[in-house]
C-alpha positions as CSV (number, residue, x, y, z in Angstrom):
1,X,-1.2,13.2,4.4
2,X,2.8,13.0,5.9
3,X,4.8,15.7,4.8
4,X,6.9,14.0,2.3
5,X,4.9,11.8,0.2
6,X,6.3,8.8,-1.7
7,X,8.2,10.2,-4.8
8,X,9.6,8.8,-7.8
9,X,12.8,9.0,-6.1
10,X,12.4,6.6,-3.6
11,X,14.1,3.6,-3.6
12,X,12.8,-0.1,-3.2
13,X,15.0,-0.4,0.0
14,X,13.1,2.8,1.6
15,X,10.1,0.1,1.8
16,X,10.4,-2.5,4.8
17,X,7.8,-5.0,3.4
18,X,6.9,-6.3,-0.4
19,X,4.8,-9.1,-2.0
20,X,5.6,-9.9,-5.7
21,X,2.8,-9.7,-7.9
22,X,2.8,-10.8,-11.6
23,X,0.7,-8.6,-14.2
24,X,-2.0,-10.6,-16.0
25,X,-3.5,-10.2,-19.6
26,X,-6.3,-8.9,-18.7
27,X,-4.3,-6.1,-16.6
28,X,-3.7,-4.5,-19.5
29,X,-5.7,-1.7,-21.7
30,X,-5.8,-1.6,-25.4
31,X,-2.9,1.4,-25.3
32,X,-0.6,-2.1,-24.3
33,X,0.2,-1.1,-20.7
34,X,-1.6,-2.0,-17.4
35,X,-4.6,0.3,-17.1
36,X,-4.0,2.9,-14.2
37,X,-6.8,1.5,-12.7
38,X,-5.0,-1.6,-12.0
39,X,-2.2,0.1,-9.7
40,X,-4.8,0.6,-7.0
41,X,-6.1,-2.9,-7.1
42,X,-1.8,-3.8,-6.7
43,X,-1.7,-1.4,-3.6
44,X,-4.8,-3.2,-2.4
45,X,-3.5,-6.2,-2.3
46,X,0.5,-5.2,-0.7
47,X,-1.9,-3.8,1.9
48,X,-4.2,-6.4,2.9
49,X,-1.8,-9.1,2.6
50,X,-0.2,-7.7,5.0
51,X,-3.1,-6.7,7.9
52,X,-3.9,-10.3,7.6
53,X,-0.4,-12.0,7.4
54,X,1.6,-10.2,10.3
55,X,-1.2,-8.3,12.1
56,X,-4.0,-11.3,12.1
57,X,-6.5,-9.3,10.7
58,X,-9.6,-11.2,9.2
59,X,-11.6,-9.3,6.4
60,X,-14.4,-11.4,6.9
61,X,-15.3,-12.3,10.7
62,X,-12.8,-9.4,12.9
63,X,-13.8,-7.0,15.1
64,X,-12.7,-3.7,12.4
65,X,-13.4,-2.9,9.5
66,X,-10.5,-0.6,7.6
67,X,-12.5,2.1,5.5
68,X,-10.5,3.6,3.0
69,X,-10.9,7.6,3.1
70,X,-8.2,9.0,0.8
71,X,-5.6,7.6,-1.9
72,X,-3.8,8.7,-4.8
73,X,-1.6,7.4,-7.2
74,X,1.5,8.7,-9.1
75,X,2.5,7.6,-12.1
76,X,6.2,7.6,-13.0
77,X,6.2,4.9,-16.1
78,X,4.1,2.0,-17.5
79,X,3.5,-1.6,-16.3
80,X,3.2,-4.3,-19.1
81,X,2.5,-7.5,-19.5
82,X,4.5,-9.9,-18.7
83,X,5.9,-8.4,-15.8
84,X,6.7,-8.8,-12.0
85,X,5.9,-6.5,-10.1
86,X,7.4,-5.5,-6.3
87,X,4.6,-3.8,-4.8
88,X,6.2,-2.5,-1.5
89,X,4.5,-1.0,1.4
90,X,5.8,1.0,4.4
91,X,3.8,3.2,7.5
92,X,4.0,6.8,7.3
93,X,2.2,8.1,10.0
94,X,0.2,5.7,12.6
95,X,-2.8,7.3,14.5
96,X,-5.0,5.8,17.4
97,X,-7.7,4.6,14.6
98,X,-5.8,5.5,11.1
99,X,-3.0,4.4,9.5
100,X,-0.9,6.3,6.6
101,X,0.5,3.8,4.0
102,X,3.1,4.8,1.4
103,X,3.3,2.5,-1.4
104,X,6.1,1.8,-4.6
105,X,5.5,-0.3,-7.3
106,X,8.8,-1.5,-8.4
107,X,9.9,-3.9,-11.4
108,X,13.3,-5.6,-12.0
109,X,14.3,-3.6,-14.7
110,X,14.2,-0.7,-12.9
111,X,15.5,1.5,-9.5
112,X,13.0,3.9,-9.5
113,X,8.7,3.0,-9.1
114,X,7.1,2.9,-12.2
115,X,4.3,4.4,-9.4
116,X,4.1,5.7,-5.9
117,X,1.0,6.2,-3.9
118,X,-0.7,6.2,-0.7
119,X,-3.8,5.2,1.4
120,X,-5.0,6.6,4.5
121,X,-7.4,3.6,6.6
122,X,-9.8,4.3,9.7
123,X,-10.5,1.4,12.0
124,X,-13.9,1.1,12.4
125,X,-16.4,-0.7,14.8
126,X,-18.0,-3.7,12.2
127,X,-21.2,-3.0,13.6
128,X,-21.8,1.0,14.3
129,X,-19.1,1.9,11.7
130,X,-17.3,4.4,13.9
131,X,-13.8,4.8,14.1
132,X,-12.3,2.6,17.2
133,X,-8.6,1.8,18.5
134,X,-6.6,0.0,16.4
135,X,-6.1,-3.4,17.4
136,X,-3.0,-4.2,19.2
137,X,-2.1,-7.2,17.0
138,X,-2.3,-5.2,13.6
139,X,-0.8,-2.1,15.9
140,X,2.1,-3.7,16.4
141,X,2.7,-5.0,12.4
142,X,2.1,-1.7,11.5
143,X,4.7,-0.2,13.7
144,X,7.4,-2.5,12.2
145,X,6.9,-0.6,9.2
146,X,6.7,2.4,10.5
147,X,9.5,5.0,8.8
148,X,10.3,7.2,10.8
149,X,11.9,10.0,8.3
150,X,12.1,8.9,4.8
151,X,14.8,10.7,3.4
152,X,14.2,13.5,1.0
153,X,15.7,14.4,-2.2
């Protein structure tokens, strides 16, 4: 985990890369907001976008795998529907096979994330399953987001 996790009072500028996505319906829970659920599948997606679009990395046929071995979410506010959402995405810590994301889920309307999380990834071997190098294509995206000292409050 870095040593200053994502916090409600980070701003959307604090985040070097962002994909808008839009709530759907069906993202929503019968309380009327976007289930919490939901947020992860958001930080997914800011994520993966991005290992595929800047670092090349192919889900389907590359070398690694990225396992997932620890998130967590904050919640701050809700998400409705309809809404736009700025999932943004920056590097906390980079490692020789893992990667420390820090995530804020931003909306128009508002300065602060309505959520902040993060997701630690291990490269792994797609065969054996055991943790290898990252590769230097996605190495190098990743180190473009790579924030040094986010500053604290």
């Amino acid at each position: 985990m870095p040593d200053r996790p994502a916090s409600e009072t980070d701003t959307r500028d604090q985040y070097p890369h962002g994909i808008p996505i839009a709530t759907r319906w069906n993202d929503t829970d019968l309380f009327g907001h976007v289930n919490n659920a939901v947020y992860y599948e958001y930080f997914d997606s800011v994520i993966h976008r991005y290992l595929m679009e800047a670092g090349g990395n192919d889900p389907l046929r590359g070398e690694t795998l990225q396992f997932c071995v620890e998130n967590r979410c904050q919640y701050h506010r809700e998400l409705s529907f309809p809404e736009t959402v700025d999932a943004r995405l920056r590097v906390a810590k980079l490692g020789r096979s893992s990667v420390c994301f820090e995530l804020g889920l931003f909306t128009e309307a508002n300065v602060a994330p309505a959520a902040s999380g993060y997701f630690v990834h291990v490269f792994v071997d797609r065969s054996t399953h055991k943790p290898m190098p990252i590769p230097d294509p996605i190495r190098a995206a990743l180190q473009r987001l790579l924030v040094a000292d986010v500053p604290s409050e």
